[in-house]
C-alpha positions as CSV (number, residue, x, y, z in Angstrom):
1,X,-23.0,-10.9,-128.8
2,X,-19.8,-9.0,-129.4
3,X,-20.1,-6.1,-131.9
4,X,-18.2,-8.1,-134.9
5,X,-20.3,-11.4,-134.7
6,X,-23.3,-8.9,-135.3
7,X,-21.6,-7.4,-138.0
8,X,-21.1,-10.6,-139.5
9,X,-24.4,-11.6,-139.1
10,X,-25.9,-8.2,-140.4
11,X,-23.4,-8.0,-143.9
12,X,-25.6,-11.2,-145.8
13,X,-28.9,-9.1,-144.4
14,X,-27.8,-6.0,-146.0
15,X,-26.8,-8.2,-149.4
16,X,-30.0,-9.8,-149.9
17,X,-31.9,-6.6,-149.3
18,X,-29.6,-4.7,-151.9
19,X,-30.4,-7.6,-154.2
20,X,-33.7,-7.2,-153.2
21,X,-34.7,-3.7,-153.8
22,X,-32.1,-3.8,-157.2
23,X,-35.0,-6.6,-158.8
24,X,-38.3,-4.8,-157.4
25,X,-37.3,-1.0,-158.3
26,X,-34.8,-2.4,-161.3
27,X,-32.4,0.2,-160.5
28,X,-28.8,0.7,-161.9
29,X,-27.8,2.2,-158.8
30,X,-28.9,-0.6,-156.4
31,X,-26.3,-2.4,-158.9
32,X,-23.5,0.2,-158.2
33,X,-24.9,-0.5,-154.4
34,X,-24.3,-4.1,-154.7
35,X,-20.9,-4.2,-156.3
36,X,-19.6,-2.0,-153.5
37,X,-20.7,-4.2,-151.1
38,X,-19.3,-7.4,-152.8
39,X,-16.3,-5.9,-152.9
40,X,-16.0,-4.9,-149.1
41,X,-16.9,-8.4,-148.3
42,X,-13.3,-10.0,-148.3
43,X,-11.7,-6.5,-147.1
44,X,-14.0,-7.1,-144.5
45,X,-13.2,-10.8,-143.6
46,X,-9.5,-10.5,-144.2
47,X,-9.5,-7.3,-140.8
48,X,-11.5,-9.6,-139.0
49,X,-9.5,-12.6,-139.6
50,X,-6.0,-10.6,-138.5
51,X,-8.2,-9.0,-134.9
């Protein structure tokens, strides 16, 4: 697998365990964690889509 597929694959994983740890610890940071990583998503997609 090349190294962007895996990053791909690994960005939901990452999500989902923010979301995770944000409703078992009910944290406002794993909030501030979460947003961030929302809003790197399409940033993200958009460099991979012009590679």
């Amino acid at each position: 697998m090349t190294p962007i597929k895996i990053l791909l694959l690994s960005m939901p994983l990452v999500w989902y365990v923010n979301l995770w740890l944000g409703f078992v610890f009910d944290i406002g940071l794993s909030e501030d964690v979460i947003g961030e990583e929302a809003g790197n998503l399409p940033l993200s997609a958009n460099h991979h889509k012009s590679l």
